[in-house]
Structure formats: structure tokens, C-alpha cells
N, C-alpha and C positions, 0 to 999 in steps of 0.2 A: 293355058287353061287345061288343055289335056294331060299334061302331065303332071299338077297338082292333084289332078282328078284319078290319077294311077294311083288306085290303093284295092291290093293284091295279098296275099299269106304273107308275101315277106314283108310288109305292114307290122303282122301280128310278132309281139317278140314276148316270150315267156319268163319273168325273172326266176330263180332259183331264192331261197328263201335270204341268204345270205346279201346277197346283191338287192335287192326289195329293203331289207333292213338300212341296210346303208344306201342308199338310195334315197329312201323317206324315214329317216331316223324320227323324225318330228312325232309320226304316228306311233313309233311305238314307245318314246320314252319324254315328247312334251319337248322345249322349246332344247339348245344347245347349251351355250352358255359357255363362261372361262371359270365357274365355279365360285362367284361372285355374289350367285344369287342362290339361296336353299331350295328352290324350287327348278335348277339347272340342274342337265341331264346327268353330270359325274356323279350326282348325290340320287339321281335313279337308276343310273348302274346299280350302287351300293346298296340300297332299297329293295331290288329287285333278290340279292343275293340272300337278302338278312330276310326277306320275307319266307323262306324257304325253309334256314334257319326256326323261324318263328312260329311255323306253321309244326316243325316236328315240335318242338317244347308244347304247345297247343294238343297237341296228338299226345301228352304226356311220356316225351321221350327226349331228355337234354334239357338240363337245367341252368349250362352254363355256355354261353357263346363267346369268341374270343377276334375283334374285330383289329388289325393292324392297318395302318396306313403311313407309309412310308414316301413321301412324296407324291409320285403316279403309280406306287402297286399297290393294291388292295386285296390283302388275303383276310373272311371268312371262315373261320373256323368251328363249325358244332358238335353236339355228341348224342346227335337223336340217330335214327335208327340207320344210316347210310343209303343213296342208292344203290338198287339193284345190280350188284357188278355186271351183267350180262348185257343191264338196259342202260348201262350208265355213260355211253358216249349220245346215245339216241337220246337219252332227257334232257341232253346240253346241246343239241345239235338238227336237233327234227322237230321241226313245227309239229302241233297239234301232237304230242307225244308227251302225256306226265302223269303223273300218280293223282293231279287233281281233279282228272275227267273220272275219277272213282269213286264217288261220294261218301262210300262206305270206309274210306282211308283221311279225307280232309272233307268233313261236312261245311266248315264256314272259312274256307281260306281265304289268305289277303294276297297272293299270289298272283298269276296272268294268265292261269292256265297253259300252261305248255308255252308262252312266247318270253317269258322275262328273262330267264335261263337265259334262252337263245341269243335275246335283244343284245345282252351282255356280252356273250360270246363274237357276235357280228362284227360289234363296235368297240372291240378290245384288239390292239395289237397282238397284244401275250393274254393268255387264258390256259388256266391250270386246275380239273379237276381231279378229288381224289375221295375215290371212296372206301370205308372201309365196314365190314360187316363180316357175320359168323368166322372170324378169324382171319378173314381173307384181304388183301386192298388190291385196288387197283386203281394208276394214274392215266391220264389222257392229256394232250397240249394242243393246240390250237394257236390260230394267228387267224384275226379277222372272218374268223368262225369256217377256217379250213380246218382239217385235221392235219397236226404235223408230227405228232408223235403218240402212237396205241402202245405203251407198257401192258406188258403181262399181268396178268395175276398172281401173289406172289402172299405165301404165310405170314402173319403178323401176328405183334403180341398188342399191338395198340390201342387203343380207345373206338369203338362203332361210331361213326360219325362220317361227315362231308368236311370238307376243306376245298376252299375255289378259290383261287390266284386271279386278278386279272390287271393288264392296265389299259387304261383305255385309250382307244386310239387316237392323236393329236393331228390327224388329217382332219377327224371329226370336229373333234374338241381342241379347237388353237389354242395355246394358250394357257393353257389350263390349270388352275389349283385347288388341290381340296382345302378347305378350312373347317377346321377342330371344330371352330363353334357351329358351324353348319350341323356337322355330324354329332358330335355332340349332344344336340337337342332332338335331332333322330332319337337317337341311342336313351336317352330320358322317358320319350313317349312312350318307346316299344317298352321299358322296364313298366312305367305308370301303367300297362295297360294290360301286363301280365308280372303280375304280383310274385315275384317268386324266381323269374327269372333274374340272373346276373350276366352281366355283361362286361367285358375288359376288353378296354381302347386303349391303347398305347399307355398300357400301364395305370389306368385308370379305372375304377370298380365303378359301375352305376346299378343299384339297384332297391326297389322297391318294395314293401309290406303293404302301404295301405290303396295304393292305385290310385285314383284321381284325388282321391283326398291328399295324397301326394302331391300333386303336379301341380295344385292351390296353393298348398303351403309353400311349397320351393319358388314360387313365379310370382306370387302375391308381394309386393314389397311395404307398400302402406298399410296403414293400420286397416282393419275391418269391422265390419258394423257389428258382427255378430259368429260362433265359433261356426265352421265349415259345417255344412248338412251332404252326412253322406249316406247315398242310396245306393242298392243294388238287388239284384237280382238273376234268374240264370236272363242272359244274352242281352243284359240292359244295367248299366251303371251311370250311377251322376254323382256331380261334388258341384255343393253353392254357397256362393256368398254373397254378399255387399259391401264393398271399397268404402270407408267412410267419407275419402276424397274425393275421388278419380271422379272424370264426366262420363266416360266410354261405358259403351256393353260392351266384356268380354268375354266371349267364350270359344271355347276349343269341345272341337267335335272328332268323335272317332267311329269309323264303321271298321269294324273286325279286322281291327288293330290298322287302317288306314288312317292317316291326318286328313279331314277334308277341311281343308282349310278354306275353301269357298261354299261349305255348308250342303243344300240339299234337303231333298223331304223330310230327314230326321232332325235338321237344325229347325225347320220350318216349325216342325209340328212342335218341338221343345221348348221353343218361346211361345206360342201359344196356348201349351199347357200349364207354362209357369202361371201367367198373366189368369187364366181362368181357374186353376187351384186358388191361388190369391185370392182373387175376386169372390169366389163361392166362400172357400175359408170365414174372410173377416163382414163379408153379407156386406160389400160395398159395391159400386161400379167404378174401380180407377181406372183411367187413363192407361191403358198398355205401357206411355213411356214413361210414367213415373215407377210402377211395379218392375222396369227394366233397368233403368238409368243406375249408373254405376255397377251393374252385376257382373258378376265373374263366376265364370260358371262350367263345367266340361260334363260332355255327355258321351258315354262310349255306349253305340250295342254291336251286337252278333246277326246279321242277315244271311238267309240259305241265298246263294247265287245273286248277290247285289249288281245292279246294275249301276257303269257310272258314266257321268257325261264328258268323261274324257281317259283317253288310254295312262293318265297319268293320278285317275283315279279322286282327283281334288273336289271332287260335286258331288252327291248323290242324288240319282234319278229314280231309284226302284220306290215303289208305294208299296211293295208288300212284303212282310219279312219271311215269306216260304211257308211250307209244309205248311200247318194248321192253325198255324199262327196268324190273327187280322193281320190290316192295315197296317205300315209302318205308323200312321198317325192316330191311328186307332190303338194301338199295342204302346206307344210313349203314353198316350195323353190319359191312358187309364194306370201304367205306372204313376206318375208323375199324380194323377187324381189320387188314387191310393194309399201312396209313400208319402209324398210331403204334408198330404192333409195331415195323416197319422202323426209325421212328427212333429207338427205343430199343435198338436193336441196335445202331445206329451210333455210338450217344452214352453210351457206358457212365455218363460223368459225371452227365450230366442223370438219365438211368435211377436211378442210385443217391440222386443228393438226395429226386427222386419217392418212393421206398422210406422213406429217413428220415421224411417229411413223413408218409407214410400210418400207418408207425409211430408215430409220435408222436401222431396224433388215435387211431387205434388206442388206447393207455395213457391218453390224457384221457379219451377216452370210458368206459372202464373204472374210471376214479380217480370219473367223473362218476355211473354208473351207479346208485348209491345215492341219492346224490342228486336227480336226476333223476326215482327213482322216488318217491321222498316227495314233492318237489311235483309231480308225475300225480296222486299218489292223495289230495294236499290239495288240487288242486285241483277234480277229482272230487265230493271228500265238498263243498266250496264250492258248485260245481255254480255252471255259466257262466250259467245262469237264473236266480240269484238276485237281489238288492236290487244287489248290484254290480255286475253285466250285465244292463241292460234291454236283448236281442234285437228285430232287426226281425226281422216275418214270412218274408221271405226265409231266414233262418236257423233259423229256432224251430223245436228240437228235431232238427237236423241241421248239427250242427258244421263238417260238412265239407263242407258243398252251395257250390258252387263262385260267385265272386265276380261280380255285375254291374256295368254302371260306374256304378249309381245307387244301391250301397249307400254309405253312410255310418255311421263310426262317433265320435260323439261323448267326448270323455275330457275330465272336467270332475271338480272337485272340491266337496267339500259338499252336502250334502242340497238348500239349498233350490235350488242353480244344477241339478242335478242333475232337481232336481224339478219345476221351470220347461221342462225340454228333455224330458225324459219328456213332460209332459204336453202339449207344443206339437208334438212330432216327428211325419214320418210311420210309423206304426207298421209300414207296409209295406218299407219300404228306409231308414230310419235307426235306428240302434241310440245307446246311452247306457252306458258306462264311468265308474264315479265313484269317485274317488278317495279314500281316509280320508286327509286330511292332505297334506301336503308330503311328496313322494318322496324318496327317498335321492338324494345326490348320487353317479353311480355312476363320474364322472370316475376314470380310473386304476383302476377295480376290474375284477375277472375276470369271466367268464360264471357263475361260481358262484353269484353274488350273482344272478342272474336269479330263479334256483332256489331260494335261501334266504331273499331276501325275499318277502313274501304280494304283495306291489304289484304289482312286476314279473315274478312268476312268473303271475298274472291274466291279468294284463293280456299278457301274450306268448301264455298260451292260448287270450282271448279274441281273437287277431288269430290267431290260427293260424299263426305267423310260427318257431314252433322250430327245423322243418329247412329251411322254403324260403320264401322269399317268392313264392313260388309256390302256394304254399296259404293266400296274406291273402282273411283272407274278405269285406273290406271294402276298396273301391277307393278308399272318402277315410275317413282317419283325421286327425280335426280336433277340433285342442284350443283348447277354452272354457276361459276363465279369465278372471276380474274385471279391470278396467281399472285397477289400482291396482298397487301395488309387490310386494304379495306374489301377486297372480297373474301380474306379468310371471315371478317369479322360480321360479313351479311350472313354469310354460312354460320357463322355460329347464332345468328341472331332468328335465321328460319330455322335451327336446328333447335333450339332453345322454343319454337314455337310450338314444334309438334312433342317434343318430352312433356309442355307444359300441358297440351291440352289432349295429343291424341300419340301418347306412349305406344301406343298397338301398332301404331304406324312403322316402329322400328324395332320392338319388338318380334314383330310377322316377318321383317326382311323386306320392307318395302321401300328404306330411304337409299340412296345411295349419293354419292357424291362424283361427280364426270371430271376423271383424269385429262387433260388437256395439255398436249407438248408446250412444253418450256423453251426450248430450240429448236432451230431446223437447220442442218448442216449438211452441206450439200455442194459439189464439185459439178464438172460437166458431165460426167457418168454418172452421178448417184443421190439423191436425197434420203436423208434421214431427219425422223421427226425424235426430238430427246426426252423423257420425262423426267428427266434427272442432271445433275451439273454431273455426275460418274459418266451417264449415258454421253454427254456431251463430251466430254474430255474425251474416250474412247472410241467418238465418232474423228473426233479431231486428228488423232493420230492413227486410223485406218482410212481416212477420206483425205488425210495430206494437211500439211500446216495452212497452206492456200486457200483450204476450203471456205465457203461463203458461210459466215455463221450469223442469225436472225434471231433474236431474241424477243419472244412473245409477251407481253405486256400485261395484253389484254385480248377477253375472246374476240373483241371486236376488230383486233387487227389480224384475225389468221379469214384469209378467203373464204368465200362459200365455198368453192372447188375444193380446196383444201381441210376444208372443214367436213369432210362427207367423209373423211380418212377417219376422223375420231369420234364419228357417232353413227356410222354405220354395225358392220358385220364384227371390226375388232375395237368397238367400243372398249374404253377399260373403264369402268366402274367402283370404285369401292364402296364397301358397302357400309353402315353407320351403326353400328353395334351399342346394346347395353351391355358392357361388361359384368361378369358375375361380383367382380370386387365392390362395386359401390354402389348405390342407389341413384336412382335422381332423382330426389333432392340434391345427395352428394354432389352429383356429376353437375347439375346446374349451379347449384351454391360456389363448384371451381371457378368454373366460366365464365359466369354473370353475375355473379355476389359482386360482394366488395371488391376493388384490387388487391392480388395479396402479391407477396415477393415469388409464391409456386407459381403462379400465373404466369408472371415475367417469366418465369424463369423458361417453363414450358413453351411458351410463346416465342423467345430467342431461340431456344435449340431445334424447333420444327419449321420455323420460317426465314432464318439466316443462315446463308450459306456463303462460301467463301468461295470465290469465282475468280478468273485470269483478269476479272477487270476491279478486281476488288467485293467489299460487300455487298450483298443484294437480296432483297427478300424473295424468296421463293417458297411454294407447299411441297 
């Protein structure tokens, strides 16, 4: 007892800024990741770099940024005003050190203040800045945010600008890949959100004229009720519609040029302003969610020193937008009073489709209302705690406790796969959804069937996804299924559910699908787990012809022990993408239409494989 109780100075240990970063990487750039997921830390490296970028074009200096990603290097290119050659190792290298503590240089930056640079730097193997200004440059190199090489300063004929190299480090990030489409739709927002700038990504131009009115048009795929209503003003812009199909509210939010993709006081107050413009407008009382339902809709504005509820900037917390300006809800909801009244006065047209459109979820909701209430109160008596929802702690016993980006929720079918993940998960932030059977195929059917099947009326409660996806209580919803024919075809049959009813789901980056080994090959020295018949051949001839090889069937036959290997720390995930090339209608009309000969055809090339025992279906 005495000597637990020995605590002394040499107790006290001081990190250095570099060792603290990597230490608790979490705080300063949000969860890890293999790059699977758009909200994984490789894609807040790059954020951090491009926010920098963003902030001189903001400052009216660089109209064109030049982003490359070459595997694990990521070089940043701009042509705003350079840093200061003298201060230019300290702005990449020293906490609490940047040109944003100046307010008279960046009034509304989307930046970290003096840590994002650095973050980058910490958690990069290689790291390469270079600046260049009144004719001068100067380079710097770095490893893990040491200094390993101070270049001189030295004459140039080239372009005023920043240039940062970095890659990141794979101590950190196991694993690791960028994908295009991730960044990609980066690189779309920061255009939509300053008009004027251009951007080139591995050869690729993205850029903007109308700004959110942009980001509707390009991301809207269905028909709409009515033409886009676009507003603006200085530090506050909007774009609206209504989907003439869709069931969801969507919209995309931005604080000074940040994605808050989990909303915050200015989403708050933005849908409350729409619903009370409305209402005063047409001199009625609707319903909030009929004046919502279907809407697609983006809000950006500008706040002096916004405050967010998380170092990865996804929420916002500030109620006021600075200097002399009200309330953040006070400053929207008199835009919003303002502007849309005005152009519905001016547009009787549009006004009245608006009207029909609200009328119409108005009567669904009504015709729905019954319904509706029988599965709340079946699923109630079900109770989301039961053998069908194995909750994580993060949830247990509070439904509505709002989502971190390290819950998980498992949707598997069958007892024993079910049972294997129950008992391997982390009981703290992964949860377990199971399935009785093969789902409905709900291709071509209404939102009623949500509600009148037991499946998908659960399983909608258990994500908390009814009116918003903005109340998903779990930030990765990832479906397990056997490697064989009939769990590709449950997966296509839950994937087909949420295209049909709540698109945002995969559109946001929230589906993914759990990679699960195919073999296991393994001698008395060594196991290896395969996801592949290449992985397996190649295990076979480094582990010996002798080696013991096990072929996985089903999730239900790889151990709980064993199963902690593939859904812990190096889960592999992939992710469930809408392609730019098709729609969905398209992409489900493939899948679940009719049979066609392209189906077959698709269907033999990604699930037969040719194996030392012969043919065999595998994903």
C-alpha cells in the first residue's frame, strides 16, 4: 500500500507537443480509421492542409489549388500569399503559432488555429513544406513532426504560394487508403462553397459559379417539386427544394466553409425558420413535418470564432455569430423570414407547387397515421433491448443519446452469426441487429411496408432513422453476411432497402459492408487469416504445402476468440457507395428488376472463383 501510495515529481511527466499528438491522435483529428470511412482521420490530414489553402483564396489571394494523391503522398499545392519565410518552420511545428490568432489577417477561418498544420505534421512519416513569397522560397522536411532537413533560402522565379508534401504515418493509420470518392466530394463542397475557386485532383478540374445552388443541382438525382430557391447574403447563404419522391429531410450544412455533418445551432434554427416562414407565408398552422418531409435543402454561413463540439468540427455549438451581429438563430431565422417570404411573393408559381407539395405529405401522413402508430407501439412491446437488438453501452437504455463516430451497428442474420458478433463485439460502442430470415425485397414498394413489416419497422427504430437521419444513433451501420450466395443476396436485399427508403444513409458514408476471412492457414508457427483465394495461395506457399487450411463458410463457424481479430482495431470495412454513373432507380432496377443476362453475368464474375478444389462461391 505504501508504495502505490509513492507519488513524487517523478510521477509528473511533461509531453512535448509532438509526443501528446501522437499519443491522443483522437483529440486532435477525430476517430483513426483505414480510410474506409469519409469521416476517417487520412481525410483530416488532408482537410486540415486544404483548409489553409482555403482560407488564403477567402483572404482574396489564389484562385486555384492543385490537390495530388498518389497512393500515401498527399501534396497540396496554392498560390495565396506564401508563409512567412522566417516563421515558416514555427507555423508547421509550434503549437499555439499561426497567422489565425490575427484576426485582422483571417476574420472567419475554417482552420485549428495554430494545431492542424502541426496535427499533420506529428502524424506524417514524411512531411514537406515549401514556401514561396517576394521572390524568395524556402523548404523544410520533417518525419513525425522532428525537424530533418532546414533548406536555405534561395531566389526563385516561381509562383507566391504554399506547397506541403506529407504521408501519413502507418504506425498510426494501419492499413490505410485514400479513396477518390471520399476526397472527391471534399473537393465539391470547398468549390460549392466558394464560388470561383478551382480545384485539380489528379487531373481532374472541380469548380463552381453558382454555390449551393450548385451542390442541389449535381446531388439531386430525382425529379423536384419546384425550380431551386436560391438565397444569399454577406455570411449567410441557402439553396431549397422539394424531391417530388424521396421520403427523407435532406440537408447539408456548412459553417465557414466546414461540412457539419451532424448539424448544430444553425441547422437547428434553419429548420425552424423554414416551418415558421411557411406557416406565416400561407396564414396556416402545418405540421412541421409535412412543411419538411421530402426537403433538400443546404445552408452555409460565416461565424467570427465559432465554437464546435468537437476537435473534428462536425456539430456546432456557438449561439452567436460575433461582433454585432445577433444570435446565430436570431440572424438565420430573420434571413430566412426576409428572403423566402420575398421570393414567394414574387413567384406565385413556385409558391403554389410549395403548397401542393406540403398538402400532399399533409394527407400521407394522415392516411399513414394508423399505421404508424401500430408499429411504435409493436415495436415498443418488442422492446429495442431485446434478443433482436443487442445495444452498445453507449445506447443502453437511452434511445436517443446522440451518435459518436465510434458507434457501430452490426445487421447480421441468424443466430449463430449473430452470436459469434455478440460475443466478440465491443460491448461499449458496437451494437448487434439480427435478422429472422431473408428480408423482403422492397424494390418498387411504398414507405408503408416499412411500417407493416416487423423487419424493417426494427430495424428503422433501431437506427433511429424515421424522421431524420439526423437522429442515426450509430455512425457505421455494417452488414455481416456469409460469403456464399445466399448472404450476398440478404446484402443486396438490406441494401436495396435503405436506397429505397433512406438514400442519405449511403449517400453520408454510413453503410458499409464487414470483410470477413475466407481461410485460415496456419502451420505450427503461424496463422494466417485470407480474404481472398490470391491471399490463400500465397499463404500456402510461405506457410508450406502442409499447412492446415480452413475454409469459412459461414460467420457462424469462425470462433468468438477468433472473431475479435475481424471486428475489432483492424476491422476491414468496405464501404457502399452511390456511383456518380447511375442513379438509383438505375442501380436498383440492376439488382432487383427483372433478371437480366447483365446480372448473371455480374453475379458469376464477383462470386465464383476458381479454387485448388475446384469451383466455389465466394465475395
Amino acid at each position: 500500500m505504501a508504495e502505490q501510495n509513492n507519488y513524487t515529481e517523478d510521477n509528473i511527466k511533461t509531453l512535448d507537443w509532438r509526443e501528446h499528438i501522437r499519443m491522443r491522435p483522437g483529440m486532435y483529428i477525430g476517430k483513426l480509421g483505414d480510410g474506409s470511412s469519409q469521416d476517417d482521420g487520412i481525410y483530416i490530414l488532408l482537410k486540415e492542409i486544404l483548409d489553409n489553402s482555403i482560407d488564403e483564396f477567402v483572404m482574396g489571394s489564389g484562385r486555384t489549388i492543385e490537390v495530388s494523391v498518389k497512393e500515401s503522398e498527399v501534396t497540396v499545392r496554392d498560390y495565396g500569399r506564401g508563409i512567412p519565410l522566417g516563421k515558416m518552420i514555427d507555423a508547421v511545428s509550434k503549437m499555439n503559432t499561426g497567422g489565425k490568432y490575427d484576426s485582422r489577417a483571417f476574420k472567419k477561418s475554417v482552420g485549428l488555429n495554430g494545431v492542424g498544420t502541426k496535427a499533420v505534421n506529428a502524424l506524417s512519416s514524411y512531411f514537406k513544406v515549401q514556401s514561396v513569397r517576394d521572390g524568395k522560397t524556402k523548404e523544410a522536411e520533417f518525419s513525425k513532426g522532428e525537424l530533418t532537413a532546414d533548406h536555405d533560402e534561395k531566389e526563385t522565379t516561381i509562383r507566391k504560394g504554399t506547397k506541403i508534401t506529407f504521408v501519413p504515418d502507418d504506425t498510426i493509420f494501419p492499413n490505410y487508403k485514400f479513396r477518390t470518392e471520399y476526397i472527391g466530394k471534399m473537393l465539391k463542397n470547398y468549390v460549392y462553397l466558394n464560388p470561383g475557386l478551382r480545384i485539380l485532383f489528379n487531373g481532374e478540374e472541380f469548380y463552381s459559379e453558382n454555390g449551393l445552388k450548385d451542390l442541389l443541382q449535381d446531388t439531386i438525382e430525382e425529379e423536384i417539386t419546384y425550380p431551386i430557391i436560391h438565397l444569399k447574403e454577406n455570411d449567410i447563404e441557402i439553396a431549397i427544394t422539394h424531391s417530388a419522391r424521396a421520403y427523407s429531410e435532406i440537408y447539408y450544412s456548412f459553417v465557414n466553409g466546414q461540412n457539419t455533418t451532424q448539424g448544430g445551432t444553425h441547422l437547428s434554427a434553419y429548420k425552424e425558420a423554414i416551418v415558421k416562414t411557411v406557416r406565416e407565408f400561407y396564414g396556416k398552422n402545418y405540421d412541421p413535418s409535412d412543411v419538411r418531409k421530402s426537403i433538400v435543402t443546404a445552408i452555409a454561413i460565416k461565424v467570427m470564432e465559432p465554437v464546435f463540439e468537437s476537435q473534428t468540427k462536425t456539430k456546432l455549438g456557438s449561439t452567436e455569430m460575433g461582433g454585432d451581429l445577433p444570435t446565430v438563430r436570431t440572424f438565420i431565422n430573420d434571413f430566412v423570414k426576409r428572403n423566402l417570404d420575398n421570393y414567394l411573393h414574387k413567384n406565385p408559381e413556385t409558391a403554389e407547387l410549395l403548397q401542393k407539395k406540403i398538402n400532399q405529405s399533409e394527407r400521407e401522413r394522415k392516411d399513414m397515421a394508423g399505421i404508424r402508430k401500430l408499429a411504435r407501439d409493436r415495436a415498443k412491446k418488442v422492446s429495442l433491448h431485446n434478443k433482436k437488438l443487442r445495444d452498445c453501452k453507449q445506447h443502453y437504455n437511452n434511445p436517443k443519446h446522440p451518435r459518436n463516430l465510434e458507434t457501430t451497428i452490426f445487421i447480421t442474420e441468424g443466430d449463430s452469426a449473430s452470436g459469434s458478433i455478440t460475443t466478440s463485439r465491443d460491448v461499449a460502442t458496437q451494437a448487434v441487429f439480427s435478422l429472422r430470415g431473408k428480408p423482403l425485397n422492397s424494390y418498387g414498394l411504398t414507405k408503408k411496408i416499412v411500417y407493416e413489416n416487423e423487419e424493417f419497422n426494427l430495424l428503422q427504430a433501431a437506427l433511429n432513422i424515421e424522421d431524420s437521419l439526423e437522429d442515426l444513433r450509430y455512425n457505421n451501420v455494417v452488414i455481416a453476411t456469409d460469403a456464399d450466395v445466399d448472404g450476398m443476396h440478404i446484402r443486396l436485399l438490406i441494401i436495396t432497402f435503405f436506397l429505397q427508403f433512406f438514400p442519405e444513409l449511403i449517400r453520408e458514408g454510413h453503410l458499409y459492408i464487414l470483410q470477413t476471412p475466407l481461410f485460415r492457414v496456419r502451420n505450427k508457427k503461424e496463422t494466417r487469416y485470407c480474404y481472398s483465394d490470391e491471399e490463400r495461395k500465397k499463404a500456402i506457399r510461405e506457410l508450406g504445402k502442409n499447412a492446415e487450411i480452413t475454409r469459412f463458410k459461414g460467420l457462424g463457424e469462425i470462433s468468438p476468440d477468433e472473431f475479435k481479430n475481424f471486428i475489432g482495431k483492424d476491422v476491414r470495412l468496405e464501404p457502399v457507395m452511390i456511383g456518380k454513373d447511375a442513379t438509383i432507380e438505375e442501380i436498383l432496377e440492376f439488382y432487383m428488376g427483372r433478371n437480366t443476362p447483365d446480372r448473371q453475368d455480374f453475379i458469376i464474375e464477383n462470386l465464383v472463383v476458381e479454387s485448388d478444389e475446384g469451383l466455389e462461391v465466394v465475395d
